[in-house]
PyMOL commands that place a pseudoatom at each C-alpha (Angstrom):
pseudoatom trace, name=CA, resn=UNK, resi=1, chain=A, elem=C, hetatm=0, pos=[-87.417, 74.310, -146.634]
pseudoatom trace, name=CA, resn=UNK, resi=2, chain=A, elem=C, hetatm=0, pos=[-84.110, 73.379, -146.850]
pseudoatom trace, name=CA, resn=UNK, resi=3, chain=A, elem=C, hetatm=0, pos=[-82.515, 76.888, -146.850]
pseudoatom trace, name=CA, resn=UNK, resi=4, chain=A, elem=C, hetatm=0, pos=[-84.245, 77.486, -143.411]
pseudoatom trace, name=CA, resn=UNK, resi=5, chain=A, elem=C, hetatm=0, pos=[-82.967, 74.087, -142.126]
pseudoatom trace, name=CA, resn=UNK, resi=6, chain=A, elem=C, hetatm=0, pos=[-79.596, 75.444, -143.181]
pseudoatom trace, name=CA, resn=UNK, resi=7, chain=A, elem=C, hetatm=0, pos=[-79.652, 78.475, -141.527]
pseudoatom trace, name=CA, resn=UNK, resi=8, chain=A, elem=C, hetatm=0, pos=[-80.928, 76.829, -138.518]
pseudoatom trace, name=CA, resn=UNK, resi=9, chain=A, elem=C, hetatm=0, pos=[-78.251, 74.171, -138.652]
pseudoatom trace, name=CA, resn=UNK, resi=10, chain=A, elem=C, hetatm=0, pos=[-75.478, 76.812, -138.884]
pseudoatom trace, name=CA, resn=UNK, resi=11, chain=A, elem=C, hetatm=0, pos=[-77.058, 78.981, -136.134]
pseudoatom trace, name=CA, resn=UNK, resi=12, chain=A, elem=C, hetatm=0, pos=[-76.702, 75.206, -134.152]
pseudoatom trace, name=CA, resn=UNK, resi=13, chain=A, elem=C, hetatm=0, pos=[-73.181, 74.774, -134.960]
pseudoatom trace, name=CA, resn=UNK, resi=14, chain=A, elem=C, hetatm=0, pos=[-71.954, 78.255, -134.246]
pseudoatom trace, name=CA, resn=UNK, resi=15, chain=A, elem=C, hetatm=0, pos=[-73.294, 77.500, -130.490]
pseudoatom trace, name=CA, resn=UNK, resi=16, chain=A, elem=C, hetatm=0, pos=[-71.922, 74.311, -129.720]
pseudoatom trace, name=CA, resn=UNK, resi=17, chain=A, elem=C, hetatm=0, pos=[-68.663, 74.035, -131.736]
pseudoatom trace, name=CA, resn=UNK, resi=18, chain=A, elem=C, hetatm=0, pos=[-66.677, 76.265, -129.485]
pseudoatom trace, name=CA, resn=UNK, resi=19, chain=A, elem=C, hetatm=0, pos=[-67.171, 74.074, -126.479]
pseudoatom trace, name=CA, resn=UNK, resi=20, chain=A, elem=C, hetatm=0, pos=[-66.651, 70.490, -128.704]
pseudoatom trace, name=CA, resn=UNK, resi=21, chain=A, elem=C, hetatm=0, pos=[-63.861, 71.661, -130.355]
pseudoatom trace, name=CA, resn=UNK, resi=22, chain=A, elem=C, hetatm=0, pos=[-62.581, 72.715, -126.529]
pseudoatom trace, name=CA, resn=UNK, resi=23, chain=A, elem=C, hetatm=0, pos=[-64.047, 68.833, -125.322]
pseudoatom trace, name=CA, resn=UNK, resi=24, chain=A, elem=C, hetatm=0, pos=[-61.970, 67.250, -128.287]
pseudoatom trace, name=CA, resn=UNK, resi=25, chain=A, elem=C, hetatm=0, pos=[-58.879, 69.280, -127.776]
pseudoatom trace, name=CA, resn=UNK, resi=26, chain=A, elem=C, hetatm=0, pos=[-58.785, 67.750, -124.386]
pseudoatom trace, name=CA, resn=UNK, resi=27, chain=A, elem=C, hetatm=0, pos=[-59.433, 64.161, -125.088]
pseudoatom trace, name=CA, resn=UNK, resi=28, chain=A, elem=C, hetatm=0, pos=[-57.041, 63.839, -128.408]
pseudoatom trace, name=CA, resn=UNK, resi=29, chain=A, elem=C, hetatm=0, pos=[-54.613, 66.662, -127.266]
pseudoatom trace, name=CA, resn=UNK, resi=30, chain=A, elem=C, hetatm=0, pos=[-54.704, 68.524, -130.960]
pseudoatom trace, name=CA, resn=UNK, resi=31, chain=A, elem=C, hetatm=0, pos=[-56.675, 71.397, -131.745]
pseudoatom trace, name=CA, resn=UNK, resi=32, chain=A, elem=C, hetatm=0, pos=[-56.632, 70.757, -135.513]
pseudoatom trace, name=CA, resn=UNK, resi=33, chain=A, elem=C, hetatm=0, pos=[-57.603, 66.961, -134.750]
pseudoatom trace, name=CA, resn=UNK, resi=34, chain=A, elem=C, hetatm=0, pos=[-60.481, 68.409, -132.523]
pseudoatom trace, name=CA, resn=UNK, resi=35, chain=A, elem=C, hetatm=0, pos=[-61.469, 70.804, -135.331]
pseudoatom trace, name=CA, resn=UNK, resi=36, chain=A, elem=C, hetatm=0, pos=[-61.946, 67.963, -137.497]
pseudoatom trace, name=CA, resn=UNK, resi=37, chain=A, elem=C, hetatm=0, pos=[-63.657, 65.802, -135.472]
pseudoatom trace, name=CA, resn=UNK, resi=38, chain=A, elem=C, hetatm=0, pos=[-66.297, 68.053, -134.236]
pseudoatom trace, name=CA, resn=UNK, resi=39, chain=A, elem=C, hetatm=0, pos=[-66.776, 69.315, -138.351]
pseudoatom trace, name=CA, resn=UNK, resi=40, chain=A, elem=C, hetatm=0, pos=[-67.319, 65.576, -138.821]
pseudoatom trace, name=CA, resn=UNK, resi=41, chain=A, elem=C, hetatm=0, pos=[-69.609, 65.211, -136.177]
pseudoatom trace, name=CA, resn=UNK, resi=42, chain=A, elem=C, hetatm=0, pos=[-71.966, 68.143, -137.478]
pseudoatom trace, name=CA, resn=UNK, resi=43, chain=A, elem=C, hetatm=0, pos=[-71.242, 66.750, -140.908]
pseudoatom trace, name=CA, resn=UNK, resi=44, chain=A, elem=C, hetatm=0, pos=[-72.386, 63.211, -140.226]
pseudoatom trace, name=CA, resn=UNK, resi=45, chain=A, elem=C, hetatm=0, pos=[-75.878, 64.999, -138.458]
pseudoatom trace, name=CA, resn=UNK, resi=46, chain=A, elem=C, hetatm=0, pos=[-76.514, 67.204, -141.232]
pseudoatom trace, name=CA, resn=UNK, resi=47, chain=A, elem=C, hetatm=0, pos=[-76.288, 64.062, -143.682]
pseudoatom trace, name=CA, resn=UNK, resi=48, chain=A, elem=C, hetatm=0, pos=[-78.300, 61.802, -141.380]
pseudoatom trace, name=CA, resn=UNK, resi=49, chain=A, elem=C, hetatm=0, pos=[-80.592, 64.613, -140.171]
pseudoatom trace, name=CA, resn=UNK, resi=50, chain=A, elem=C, hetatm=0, pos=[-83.635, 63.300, -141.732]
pseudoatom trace, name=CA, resn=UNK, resi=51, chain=A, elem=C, hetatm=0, pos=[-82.643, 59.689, -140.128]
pseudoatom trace, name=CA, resn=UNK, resi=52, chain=A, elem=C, hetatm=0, pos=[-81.828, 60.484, -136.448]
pseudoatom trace, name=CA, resn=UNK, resi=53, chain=A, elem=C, hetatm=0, pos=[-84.119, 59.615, -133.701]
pseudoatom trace, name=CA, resn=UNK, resi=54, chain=A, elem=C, hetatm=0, pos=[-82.425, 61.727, -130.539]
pseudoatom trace, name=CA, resn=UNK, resi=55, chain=A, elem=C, hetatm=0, pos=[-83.685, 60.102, -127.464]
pseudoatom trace, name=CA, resn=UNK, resi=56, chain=A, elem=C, hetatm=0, pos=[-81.650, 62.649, -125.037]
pseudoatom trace, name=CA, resn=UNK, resi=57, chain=A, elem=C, hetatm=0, pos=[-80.623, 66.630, -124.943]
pseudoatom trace, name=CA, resn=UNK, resi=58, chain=A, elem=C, hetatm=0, pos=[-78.952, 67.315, -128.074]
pseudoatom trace, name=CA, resn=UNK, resi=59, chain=A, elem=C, hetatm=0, pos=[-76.073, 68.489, -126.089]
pseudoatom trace, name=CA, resn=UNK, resi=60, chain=A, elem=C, hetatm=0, pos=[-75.833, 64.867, -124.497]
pseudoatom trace, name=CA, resn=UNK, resi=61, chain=A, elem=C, hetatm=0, pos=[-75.921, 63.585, -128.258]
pseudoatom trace, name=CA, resn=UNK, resi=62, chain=A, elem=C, hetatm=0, pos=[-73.305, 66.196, -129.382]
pseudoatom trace, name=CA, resn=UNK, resi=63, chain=A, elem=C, hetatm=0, pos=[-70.837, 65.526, -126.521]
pseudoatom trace, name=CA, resn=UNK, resi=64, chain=A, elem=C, hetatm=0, pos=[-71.061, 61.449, -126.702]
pseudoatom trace, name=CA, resn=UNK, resi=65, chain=A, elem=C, hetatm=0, pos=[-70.898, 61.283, -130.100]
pseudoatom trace, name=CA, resn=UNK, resi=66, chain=A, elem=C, hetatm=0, pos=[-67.685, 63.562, -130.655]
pseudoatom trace, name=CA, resn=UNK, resi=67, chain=A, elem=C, hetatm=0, pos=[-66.195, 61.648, -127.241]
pseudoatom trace, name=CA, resn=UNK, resi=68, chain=A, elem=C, hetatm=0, pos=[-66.996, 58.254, -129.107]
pseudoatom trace, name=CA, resn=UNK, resi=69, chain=A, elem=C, hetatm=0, pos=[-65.064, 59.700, -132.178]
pseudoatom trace, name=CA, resn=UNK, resi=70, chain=A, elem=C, hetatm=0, pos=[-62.324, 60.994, -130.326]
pseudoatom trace, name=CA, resn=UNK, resi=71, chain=A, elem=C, hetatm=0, pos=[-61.741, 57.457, -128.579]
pseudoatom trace, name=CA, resn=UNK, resi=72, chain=A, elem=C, hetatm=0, pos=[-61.768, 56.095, -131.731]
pseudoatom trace, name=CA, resn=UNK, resi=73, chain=A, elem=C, hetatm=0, pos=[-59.739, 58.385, -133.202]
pseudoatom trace, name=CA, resn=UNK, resi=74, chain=A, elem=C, hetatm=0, pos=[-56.812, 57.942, -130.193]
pseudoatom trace, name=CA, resn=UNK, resi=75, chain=A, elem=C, hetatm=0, pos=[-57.410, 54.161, -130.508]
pseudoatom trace, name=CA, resn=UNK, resi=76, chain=A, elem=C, hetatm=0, pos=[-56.978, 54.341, -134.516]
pseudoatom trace, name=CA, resn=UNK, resi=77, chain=A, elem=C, hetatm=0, pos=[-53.892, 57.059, -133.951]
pseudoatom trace, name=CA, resn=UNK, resi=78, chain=A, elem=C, hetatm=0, pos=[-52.191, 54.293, -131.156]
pseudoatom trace, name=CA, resn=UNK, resi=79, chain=A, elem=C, hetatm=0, pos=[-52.330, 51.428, -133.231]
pseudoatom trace, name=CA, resn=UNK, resi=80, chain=A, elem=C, hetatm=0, pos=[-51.055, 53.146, -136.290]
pseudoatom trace, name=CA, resn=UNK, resi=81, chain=A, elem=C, hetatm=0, pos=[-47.894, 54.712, -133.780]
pseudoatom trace, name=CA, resn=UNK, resi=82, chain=A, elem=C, hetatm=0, pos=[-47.291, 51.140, -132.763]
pseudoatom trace, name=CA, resn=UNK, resi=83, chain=A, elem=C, hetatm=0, pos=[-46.987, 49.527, -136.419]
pseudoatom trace, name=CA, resn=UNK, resi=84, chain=A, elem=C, hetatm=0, pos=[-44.342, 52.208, -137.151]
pseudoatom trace, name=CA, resn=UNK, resi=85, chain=A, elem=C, hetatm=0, pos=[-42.609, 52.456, -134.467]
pseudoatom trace, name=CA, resn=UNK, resi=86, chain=A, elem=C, hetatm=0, pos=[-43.072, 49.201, -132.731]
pseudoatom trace, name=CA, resn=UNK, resi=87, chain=A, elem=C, hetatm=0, pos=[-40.769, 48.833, -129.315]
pseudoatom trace, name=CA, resn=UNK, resi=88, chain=A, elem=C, hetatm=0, pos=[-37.333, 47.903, -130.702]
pseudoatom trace, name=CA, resn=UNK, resi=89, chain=A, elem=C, hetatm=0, pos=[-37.331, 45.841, -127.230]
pseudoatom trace, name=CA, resn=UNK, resi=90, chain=A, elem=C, hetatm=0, pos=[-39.600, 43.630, -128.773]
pseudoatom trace, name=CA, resn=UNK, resi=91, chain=A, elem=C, hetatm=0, pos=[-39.009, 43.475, -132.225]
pseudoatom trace, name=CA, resn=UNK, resi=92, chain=A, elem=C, hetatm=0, pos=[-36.016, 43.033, -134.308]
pseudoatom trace, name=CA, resn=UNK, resi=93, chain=A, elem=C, hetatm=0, pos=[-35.966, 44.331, -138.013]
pseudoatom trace, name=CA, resn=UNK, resi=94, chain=A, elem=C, hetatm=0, pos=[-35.432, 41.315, -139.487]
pseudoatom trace, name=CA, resn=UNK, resi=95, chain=A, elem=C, hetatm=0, pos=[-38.202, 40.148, -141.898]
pseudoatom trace, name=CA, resn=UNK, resi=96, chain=A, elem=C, hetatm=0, pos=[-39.573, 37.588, -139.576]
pseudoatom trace, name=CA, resn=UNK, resi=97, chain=A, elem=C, hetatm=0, pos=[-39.477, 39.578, -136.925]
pseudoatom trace, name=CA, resn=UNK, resi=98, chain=A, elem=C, hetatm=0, pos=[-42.062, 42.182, -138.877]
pseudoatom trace, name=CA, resn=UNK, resi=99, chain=A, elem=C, hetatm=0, pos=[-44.166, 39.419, -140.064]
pseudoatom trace, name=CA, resn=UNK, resi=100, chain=A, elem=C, hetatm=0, pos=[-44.457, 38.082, -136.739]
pseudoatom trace, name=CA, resn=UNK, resi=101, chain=A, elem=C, hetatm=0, pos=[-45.659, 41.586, -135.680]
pseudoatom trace, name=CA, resn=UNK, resi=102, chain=A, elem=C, hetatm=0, pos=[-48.353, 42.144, -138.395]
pseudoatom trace, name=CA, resn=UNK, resi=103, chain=A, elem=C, hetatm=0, pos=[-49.543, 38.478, -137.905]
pseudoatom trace, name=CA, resn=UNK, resi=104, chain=A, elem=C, hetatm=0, pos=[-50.166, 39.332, -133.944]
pseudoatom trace, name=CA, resn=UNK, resi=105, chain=A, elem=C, hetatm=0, pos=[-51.712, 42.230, -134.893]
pseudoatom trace, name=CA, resn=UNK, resi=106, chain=A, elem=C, hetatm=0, pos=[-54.470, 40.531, -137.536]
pseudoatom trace, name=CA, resn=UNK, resi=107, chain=A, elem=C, hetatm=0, pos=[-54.744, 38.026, -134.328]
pseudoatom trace, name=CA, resn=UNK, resi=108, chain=A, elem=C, hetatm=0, pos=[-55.700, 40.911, -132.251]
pseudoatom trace, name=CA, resn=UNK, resi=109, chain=A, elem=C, hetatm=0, pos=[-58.200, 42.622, -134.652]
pseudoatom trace, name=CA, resn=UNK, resi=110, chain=A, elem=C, hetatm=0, pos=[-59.587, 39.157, -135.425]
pseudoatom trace, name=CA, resn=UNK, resi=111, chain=A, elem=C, hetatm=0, pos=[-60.204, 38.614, -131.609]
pseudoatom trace, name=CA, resn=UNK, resi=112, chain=A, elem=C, hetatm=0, pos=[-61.129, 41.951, -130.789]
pseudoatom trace, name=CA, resn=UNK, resi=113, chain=A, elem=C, hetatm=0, pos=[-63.861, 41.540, -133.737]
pseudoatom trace, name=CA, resn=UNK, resi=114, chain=A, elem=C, hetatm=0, pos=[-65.050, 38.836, -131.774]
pseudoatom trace, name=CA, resn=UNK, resi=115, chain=A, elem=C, hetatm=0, pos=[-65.714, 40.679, -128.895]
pseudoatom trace, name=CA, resn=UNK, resi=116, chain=A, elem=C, hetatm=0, pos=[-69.441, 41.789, -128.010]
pseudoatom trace, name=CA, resn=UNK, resi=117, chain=A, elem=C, hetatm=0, pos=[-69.676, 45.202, -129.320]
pseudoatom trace, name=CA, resn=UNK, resi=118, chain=A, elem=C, hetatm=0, pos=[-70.023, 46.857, -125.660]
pseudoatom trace, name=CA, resn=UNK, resi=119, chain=A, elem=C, hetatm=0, pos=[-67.132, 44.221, -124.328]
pseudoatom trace, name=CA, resn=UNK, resi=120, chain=A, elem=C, hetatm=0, pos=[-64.946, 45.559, -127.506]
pseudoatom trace, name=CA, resn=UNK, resi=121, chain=A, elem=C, hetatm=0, pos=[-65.509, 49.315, -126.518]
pseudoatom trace, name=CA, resn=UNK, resi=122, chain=A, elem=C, hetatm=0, pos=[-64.782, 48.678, -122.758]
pseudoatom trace, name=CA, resn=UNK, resi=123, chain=A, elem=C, hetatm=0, pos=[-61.405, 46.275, -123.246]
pseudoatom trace, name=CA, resn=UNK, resi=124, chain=A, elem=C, hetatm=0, pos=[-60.253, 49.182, -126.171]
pseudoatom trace, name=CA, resn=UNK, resi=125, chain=A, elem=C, hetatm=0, pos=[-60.784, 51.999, -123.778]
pseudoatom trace, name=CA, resn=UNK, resi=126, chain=A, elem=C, hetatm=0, pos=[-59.215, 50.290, -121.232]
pseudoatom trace, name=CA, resn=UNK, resi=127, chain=A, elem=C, hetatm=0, pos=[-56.392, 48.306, -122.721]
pseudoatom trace, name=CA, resn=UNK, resi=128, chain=A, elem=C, hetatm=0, pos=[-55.666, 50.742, -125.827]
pseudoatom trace, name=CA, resn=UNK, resi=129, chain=A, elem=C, hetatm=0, pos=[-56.560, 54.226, -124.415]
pseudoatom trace, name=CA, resn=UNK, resi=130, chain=A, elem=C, hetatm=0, pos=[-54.805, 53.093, -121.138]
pseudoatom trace, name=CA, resn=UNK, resi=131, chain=A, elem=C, hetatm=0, pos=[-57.874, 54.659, -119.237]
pseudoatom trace, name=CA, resn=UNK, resi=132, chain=A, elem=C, hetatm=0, pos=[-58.890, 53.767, -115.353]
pseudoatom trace, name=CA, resn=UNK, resi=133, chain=A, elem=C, hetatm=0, pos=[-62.254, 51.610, -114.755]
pseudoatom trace, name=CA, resn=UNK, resi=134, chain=A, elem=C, hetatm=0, pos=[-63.835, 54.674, -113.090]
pseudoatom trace, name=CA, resn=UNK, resi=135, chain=A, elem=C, hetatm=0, pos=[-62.699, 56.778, -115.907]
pseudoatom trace, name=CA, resn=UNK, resi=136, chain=A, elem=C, hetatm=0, pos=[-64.802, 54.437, -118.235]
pseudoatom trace, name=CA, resn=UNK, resi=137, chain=A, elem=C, hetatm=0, pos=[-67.513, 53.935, -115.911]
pseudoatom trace, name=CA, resn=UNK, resi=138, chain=A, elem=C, hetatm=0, pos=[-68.122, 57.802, -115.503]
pseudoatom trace, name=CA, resn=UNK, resi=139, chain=A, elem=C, hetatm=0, pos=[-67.546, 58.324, -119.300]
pseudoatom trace, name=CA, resn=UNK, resi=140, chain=A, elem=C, hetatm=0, pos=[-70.400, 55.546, -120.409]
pseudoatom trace, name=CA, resn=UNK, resi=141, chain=A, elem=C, hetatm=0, pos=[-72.357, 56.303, -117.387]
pseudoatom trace, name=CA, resn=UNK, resi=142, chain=A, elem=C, hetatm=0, pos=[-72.286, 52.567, -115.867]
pseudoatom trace, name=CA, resn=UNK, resi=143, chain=A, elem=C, hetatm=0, pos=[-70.333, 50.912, -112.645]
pseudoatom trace, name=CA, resn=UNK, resi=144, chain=A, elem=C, hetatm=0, pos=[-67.110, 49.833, -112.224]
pseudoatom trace, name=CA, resn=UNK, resi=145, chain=A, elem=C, hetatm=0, pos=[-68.630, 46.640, -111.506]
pseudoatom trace, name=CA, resn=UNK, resi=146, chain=A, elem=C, hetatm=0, pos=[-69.633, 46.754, -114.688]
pseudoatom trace, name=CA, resn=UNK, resi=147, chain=A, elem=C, hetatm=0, pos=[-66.650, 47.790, -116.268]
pseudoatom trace, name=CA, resn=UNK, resi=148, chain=A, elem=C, hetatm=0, pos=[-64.750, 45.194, -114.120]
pseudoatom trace, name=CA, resn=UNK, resi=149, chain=A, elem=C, hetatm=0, pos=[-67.095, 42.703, -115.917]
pseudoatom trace, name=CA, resn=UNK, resi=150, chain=A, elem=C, hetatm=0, pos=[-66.635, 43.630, -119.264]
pseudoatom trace, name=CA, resn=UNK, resi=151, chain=A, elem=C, hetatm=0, pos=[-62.767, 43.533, -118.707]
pseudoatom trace, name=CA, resn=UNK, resi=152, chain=A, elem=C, hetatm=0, pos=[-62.917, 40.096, -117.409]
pseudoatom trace, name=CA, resn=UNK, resi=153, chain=A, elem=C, hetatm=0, pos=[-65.149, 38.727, -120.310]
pseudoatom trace, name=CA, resn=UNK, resi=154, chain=A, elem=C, hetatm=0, pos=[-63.187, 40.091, -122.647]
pseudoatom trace, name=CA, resn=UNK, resi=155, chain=A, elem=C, hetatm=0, pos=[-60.183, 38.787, -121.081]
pseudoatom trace, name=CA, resn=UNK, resi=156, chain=A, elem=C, hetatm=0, pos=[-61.689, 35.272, -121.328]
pseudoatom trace, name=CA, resn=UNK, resi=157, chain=A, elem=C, hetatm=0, pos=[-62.618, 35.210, -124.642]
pseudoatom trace, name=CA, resn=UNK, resi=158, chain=A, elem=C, hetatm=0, pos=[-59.053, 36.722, -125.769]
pseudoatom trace, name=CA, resn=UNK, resi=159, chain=A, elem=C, hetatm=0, pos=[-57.655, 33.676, -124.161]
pseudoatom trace, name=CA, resn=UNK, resi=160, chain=A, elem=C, hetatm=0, pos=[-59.644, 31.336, -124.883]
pseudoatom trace, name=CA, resn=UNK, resi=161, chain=A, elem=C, hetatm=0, pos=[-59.134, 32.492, -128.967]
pseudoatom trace, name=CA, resn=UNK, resi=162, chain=A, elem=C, hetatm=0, pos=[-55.270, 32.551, -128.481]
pseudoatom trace, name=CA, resn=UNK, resi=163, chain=A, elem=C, hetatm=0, pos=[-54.781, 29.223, -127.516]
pseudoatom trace, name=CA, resn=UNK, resi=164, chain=A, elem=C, hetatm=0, pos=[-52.887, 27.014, -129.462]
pseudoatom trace, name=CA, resn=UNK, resi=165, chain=A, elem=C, hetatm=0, pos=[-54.699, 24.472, -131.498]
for i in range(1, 165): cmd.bond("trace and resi %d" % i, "trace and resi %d" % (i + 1))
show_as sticks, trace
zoom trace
């Protein structure tokens, strides 16, 4: 019954949210960011409970899937820093100057939309959360090689999309 399931569920989160909310703190450097993320986390399982087909530890699930929010979350929280404040070295205030910003940024998105999904997560981590290859490879449990791959495919298909036609 669905009070049980409750009870259970809260019993669940009262375990593991102390050491997520310490994981999250560490990747996004904000406590009350963490908080939130990990309360979405648990939020987004109790709504998809019925759904979810866990093929690992529920720890494992718990832990990737509040990492994968917090990269997002730092990816989101860069690019929204860098349309405020872009670099004044590389920008002027004039109106062209803004509108040539926000037109290389729709280029970007549009490329990076263009990206395989795995390719897009790689390059992001990389080139947005400014993270090492072996940082990447030990956080989505592949190679460097790998990662080194991804990079240069992505790469590829960024210039190949920014050419001038």
């Amino acid at each position: 019954n669905l009070e049980q399931s409750a009870n259970s569920f809260e019993v669940f989160y009262k375990k593991h949210q102390p050491s997520l909310v310490h994981f999250a703190t560490y990747l996004t450097h904000s406590s009350s960011d963490a908080v939130e993320i990990v309360n979405d986390v648990f939020v987004t399982i109790w709504h998809k409970r019925d759904e979810l087909q866990i093929d690992e530890s529920l720890k494992s699930y718990l832990f990737t899937a509040v990492k994968n929010r917090c990269f997002n979350f730092n990816r989101q929280k860069k690019i929204e820093t860098l349309s405020v404040f872009p670099d004044e070295a590389k920008s002027s205030f004039t109106a062209d100057g803004v509108m040539l910003e926000k037109e290389q940024a729709l280029k970007l998105a549009y490329i990076m939309n263009k990206l395989p999904p795995k390719c897009r997560q790689i390059f992001a981590m990389s080139r947005i959360d400014e993270l090492t290859y072996s940082q990447i490879a030990a956080l989505l449990d592949i190679s460097t090689k790998t990662v080194e791959a991804q990079i240069t495919k992505a790469l590829k298909i960024c210039r190949e999309n920014l050419k001038l036609k």
